[in-house]
KELUMRO-803678 format. One record per residue: residue number from 1; x, y, z of N, C-alpha, C in turn; residue in three letters. Coordinates in nm, 3 decimals. Example, Ala and Ser with C-alpha at 12.3 -4.5 7.8 and 13.67 -1.06 7.14 Angstrom:
1 1.319 -0.569 0.780 1.230 -0.450 0.780 1.320 -0.330 0.780 ALA $
2 1.285 -0.225 0.708 1.367 -0.106 0.714 1.290 0.003 0.787 SER $
This chain:
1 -17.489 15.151 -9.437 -17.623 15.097 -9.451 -17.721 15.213 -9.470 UNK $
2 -17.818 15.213 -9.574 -17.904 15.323 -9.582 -18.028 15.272 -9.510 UNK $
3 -18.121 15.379 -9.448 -18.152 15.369 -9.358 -18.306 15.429 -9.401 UNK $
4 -18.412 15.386 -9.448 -18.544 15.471 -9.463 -18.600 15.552 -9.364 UNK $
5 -18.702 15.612 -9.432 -18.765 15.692 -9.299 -18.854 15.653 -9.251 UNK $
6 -18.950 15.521 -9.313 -19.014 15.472 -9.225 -19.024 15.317 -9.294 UNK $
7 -19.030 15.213 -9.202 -19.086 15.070 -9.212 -19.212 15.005 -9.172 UNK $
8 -19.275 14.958 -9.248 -19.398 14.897 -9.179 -19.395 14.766 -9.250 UNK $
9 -19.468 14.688 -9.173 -19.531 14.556 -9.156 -19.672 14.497 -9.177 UNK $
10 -19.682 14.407 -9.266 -19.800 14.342 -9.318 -19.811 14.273 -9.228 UNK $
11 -19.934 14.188 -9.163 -19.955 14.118 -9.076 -20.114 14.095 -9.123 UNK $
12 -20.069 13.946 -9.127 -20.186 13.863 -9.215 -20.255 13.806 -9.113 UNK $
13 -20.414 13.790 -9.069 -20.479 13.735 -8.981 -20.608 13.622 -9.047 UNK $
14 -20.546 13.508 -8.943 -20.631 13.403 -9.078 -20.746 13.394 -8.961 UNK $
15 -20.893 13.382 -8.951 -20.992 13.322 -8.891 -21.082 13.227 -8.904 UNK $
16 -21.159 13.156 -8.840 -21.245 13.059 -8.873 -21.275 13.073 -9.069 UNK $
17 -21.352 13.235 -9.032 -21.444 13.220 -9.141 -21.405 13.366 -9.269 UNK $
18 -21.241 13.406 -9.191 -21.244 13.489 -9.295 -21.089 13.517 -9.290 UNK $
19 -21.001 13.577 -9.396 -20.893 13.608 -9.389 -20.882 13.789 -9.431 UNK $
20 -20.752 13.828 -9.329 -20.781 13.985 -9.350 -20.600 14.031 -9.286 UNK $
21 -20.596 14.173 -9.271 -20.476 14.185 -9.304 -20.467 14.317 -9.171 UNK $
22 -20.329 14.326 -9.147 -20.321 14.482 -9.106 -20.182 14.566 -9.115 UNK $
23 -20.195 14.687 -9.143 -20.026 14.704 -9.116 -19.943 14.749 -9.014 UNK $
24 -19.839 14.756 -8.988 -19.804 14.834 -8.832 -19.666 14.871 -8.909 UNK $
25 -19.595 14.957 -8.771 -19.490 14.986 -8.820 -19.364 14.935 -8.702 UNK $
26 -19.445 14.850 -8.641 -19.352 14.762 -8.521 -19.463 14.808 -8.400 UNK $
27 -19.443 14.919 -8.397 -19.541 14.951 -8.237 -19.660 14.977 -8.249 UNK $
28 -19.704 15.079 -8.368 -19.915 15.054 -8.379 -19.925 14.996 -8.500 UNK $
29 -20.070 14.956 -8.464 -20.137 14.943 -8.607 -20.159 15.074 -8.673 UNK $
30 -20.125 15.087 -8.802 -20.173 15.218 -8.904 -20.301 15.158 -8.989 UNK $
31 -20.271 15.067 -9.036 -20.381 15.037 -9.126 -20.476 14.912 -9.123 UNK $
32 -20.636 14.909 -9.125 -20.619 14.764 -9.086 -20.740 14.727 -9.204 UNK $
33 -20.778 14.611 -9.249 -20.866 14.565 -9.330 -21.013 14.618 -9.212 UNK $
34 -21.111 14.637 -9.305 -21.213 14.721 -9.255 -21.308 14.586 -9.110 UNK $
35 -21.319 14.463 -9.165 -21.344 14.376 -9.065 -21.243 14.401 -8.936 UNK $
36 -21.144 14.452 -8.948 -21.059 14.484 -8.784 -21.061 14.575 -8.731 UNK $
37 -21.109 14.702 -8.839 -21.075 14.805 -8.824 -21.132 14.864 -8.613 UNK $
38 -21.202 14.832 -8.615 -21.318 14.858 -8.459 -21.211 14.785 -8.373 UNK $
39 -21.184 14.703 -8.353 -21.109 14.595 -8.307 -20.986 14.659 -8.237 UNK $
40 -20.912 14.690 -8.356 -20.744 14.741 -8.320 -20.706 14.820 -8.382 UNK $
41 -20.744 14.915 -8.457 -20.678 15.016 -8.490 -20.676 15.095 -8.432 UNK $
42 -20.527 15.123 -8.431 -20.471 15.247 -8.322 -20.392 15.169 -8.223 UNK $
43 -20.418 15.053 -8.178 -20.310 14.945 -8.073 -20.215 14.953 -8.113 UNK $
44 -20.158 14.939 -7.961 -19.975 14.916 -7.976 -19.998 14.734 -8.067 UNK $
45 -19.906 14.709 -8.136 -19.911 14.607 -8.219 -19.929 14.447 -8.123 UNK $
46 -19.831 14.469 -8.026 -19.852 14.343 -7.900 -20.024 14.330 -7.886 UNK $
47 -20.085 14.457 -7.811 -20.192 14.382 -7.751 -20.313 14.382 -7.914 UNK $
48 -20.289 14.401 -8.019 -20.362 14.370 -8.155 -20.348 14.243 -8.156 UNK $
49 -20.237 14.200 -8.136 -20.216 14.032 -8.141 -20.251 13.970 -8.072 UNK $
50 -20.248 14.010 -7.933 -20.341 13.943 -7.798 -20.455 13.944 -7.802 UNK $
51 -20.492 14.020 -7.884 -20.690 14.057 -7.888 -20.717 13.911 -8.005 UNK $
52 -20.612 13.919 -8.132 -20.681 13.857 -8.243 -20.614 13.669 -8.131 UNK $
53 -20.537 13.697 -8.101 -20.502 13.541 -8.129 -20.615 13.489 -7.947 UNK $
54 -20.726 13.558 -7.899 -20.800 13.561 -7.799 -20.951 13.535 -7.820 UNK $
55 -20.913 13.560 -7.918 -21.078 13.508 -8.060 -21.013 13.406 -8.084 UNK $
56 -20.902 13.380 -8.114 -20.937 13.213 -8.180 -20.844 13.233 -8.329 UNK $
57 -20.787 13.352 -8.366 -20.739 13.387 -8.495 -20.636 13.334 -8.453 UNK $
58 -20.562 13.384 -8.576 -20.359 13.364 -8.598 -20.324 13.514 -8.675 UNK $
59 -20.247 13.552 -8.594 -20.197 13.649 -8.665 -20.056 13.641 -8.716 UNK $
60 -20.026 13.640 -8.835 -19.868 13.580 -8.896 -19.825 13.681 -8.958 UNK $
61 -19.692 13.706 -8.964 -19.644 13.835 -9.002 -19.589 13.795 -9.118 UNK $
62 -19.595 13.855 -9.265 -19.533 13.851 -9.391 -19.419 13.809 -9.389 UNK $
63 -19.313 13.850 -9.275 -19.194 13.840 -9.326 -19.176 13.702 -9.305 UNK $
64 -19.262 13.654 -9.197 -19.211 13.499 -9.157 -19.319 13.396 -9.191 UNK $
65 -19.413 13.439 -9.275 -19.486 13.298 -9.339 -19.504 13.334 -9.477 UNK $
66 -19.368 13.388 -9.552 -19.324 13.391 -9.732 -19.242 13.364 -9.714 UNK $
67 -19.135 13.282 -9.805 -19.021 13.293 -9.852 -18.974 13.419 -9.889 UNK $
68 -18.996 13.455 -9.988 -18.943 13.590 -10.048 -19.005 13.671 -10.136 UNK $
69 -19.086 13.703 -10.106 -19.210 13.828 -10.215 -19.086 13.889 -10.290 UNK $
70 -19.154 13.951 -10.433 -19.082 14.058 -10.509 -19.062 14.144 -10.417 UNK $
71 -18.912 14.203 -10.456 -18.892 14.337 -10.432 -18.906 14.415 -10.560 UNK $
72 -18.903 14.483 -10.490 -18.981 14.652 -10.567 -18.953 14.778 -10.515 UNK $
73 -18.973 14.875 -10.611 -18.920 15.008 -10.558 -19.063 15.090 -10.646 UNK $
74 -19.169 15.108 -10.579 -19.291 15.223 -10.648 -19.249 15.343 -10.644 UNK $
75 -19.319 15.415 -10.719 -19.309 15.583 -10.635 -19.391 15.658 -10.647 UNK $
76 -19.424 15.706 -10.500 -19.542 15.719 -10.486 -19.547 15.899 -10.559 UNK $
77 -19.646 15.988 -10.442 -19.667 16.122 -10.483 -19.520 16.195 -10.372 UNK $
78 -19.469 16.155 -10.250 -19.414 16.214 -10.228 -19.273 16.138 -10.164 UNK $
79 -19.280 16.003 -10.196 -19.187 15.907 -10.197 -19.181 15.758 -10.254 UNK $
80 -19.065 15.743 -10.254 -19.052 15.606 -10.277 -19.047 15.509 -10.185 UNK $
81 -19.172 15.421 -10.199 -19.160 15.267 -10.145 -19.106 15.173 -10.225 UNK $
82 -19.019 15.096 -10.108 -18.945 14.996 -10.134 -19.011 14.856 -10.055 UNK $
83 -19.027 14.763 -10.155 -19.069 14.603 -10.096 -18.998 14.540 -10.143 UNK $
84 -18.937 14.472 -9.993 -18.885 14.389 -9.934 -18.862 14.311 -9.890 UNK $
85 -18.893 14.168 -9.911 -18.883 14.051 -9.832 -19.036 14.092 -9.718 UNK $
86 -19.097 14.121 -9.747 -19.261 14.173 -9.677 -19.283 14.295 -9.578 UNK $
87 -19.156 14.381 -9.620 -19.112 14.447 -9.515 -19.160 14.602 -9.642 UNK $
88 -19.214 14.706 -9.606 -19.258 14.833 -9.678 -19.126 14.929 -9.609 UNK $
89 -19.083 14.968 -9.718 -18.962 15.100 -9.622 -19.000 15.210 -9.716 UNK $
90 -18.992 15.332 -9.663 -19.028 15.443 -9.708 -18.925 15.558 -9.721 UNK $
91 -18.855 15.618 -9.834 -18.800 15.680 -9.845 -18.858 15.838 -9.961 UNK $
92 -18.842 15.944 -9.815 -18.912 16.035 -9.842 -18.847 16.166 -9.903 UNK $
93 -18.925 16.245 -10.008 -18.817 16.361 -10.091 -18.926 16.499 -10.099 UNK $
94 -18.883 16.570 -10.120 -18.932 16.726 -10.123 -18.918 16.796 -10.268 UNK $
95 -18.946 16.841 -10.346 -18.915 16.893 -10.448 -18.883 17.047 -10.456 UNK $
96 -18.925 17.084 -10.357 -18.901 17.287 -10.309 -18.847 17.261 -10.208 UNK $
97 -18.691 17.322 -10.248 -18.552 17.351 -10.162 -18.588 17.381 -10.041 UNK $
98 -18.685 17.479 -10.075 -18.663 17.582 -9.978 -18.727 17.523 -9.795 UNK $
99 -18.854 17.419 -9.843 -18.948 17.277 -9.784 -18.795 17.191 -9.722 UNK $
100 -18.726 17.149 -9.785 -18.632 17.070 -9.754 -18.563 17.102 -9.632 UNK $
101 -18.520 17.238 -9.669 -18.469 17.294 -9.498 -18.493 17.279 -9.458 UNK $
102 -18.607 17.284 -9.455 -18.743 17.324 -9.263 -18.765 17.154 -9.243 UNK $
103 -18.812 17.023 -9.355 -18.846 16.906 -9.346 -18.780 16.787 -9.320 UNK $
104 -18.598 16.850 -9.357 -18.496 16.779 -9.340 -18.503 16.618 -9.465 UNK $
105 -18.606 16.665 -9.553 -18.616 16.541 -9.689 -18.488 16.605 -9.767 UNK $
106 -18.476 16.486 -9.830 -18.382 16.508 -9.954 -18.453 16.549 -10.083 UNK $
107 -18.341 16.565 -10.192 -18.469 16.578 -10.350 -18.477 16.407 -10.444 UNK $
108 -18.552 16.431 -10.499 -18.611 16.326 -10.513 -18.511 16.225 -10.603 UNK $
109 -18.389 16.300 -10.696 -18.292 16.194 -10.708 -18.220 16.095 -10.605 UNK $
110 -18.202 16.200 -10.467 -18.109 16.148 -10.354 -18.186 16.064 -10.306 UNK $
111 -18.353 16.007 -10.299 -18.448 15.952 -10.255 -18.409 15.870 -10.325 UNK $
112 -18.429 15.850 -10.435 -18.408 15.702 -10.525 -18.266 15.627 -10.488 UNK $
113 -18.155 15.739 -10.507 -18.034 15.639 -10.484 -18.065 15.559 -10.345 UNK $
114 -18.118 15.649 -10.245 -18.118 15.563 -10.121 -18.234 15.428 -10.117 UNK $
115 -18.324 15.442 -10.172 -18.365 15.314 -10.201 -18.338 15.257 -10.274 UNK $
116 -18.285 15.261 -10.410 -18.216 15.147 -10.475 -18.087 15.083 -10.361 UNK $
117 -18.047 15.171 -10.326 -17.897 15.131 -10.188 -17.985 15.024 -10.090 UNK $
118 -18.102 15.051 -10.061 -18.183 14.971 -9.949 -18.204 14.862 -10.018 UNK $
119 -18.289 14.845 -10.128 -18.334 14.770 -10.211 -18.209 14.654 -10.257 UNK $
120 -18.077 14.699 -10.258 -17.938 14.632 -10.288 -17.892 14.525 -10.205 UNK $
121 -17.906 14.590 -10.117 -17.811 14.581 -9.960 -17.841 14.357 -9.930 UNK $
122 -17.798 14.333 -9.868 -17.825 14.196 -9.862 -17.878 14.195 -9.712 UNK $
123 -17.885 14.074 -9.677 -18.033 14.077 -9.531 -17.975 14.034 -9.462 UNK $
């Protein structure tokens, strides 16, 4: 099983009067739509959800209110993201050898095979 170097999570928050988004990577929030941002960014992901669903929101996580979003494989400036069934995995590469040692990344062909391998794999 190939294994990324990092996963994060969309997490969709519906409210009375507005809909907005945030991402985590299981334990914090990293990113959040700018209406949350004051709110919870930076929370362990549990009490983000205790705060929104304490107002009166819903907070629903991508993977479990889609069927099946495109997958995809982008690439970015210093890796490739892979989407997934609503799931972001990150597979990261180095282009100077010498970076690689010290960073423990691969080069950026060995990056792709491993996300196309992720991107393959069945669920």
């Amino acid at each position: 099983m190939t294994a990324p170097d990092t996963i994060t999570w969309l997490v969709r928050v519906v409210g009375p009067d507005f809909v907005a988004a945030f991402e985590t990577d299981g334990s914090k929030v990293r990113v959040t739509a700018p209406i949350l941002r004051k709110y919870i960014h930076g929370l362990f992901t549990d009490e983000a959800c205790a705060i929104i669903a304490e107002e009166g929101c819903q907070p629903r996580s991508s993977r479990s209110n889609s069927p099946s979003p495109a997958s995809s494989i982008i690439q970015r400036r210093k890796s490739f993201e892979v989407q997934k069934d609503g799931v972001k995995a990150f597979f990261l590469y180095d282009d100077v050898a010498s970076r690689r040692a010290i960073n423990g990344r691969c080069d950026k062909e060995t990056a792709l095979i491993k996300a196309q391998g992720y991107l393959a794999e069945a669920h």
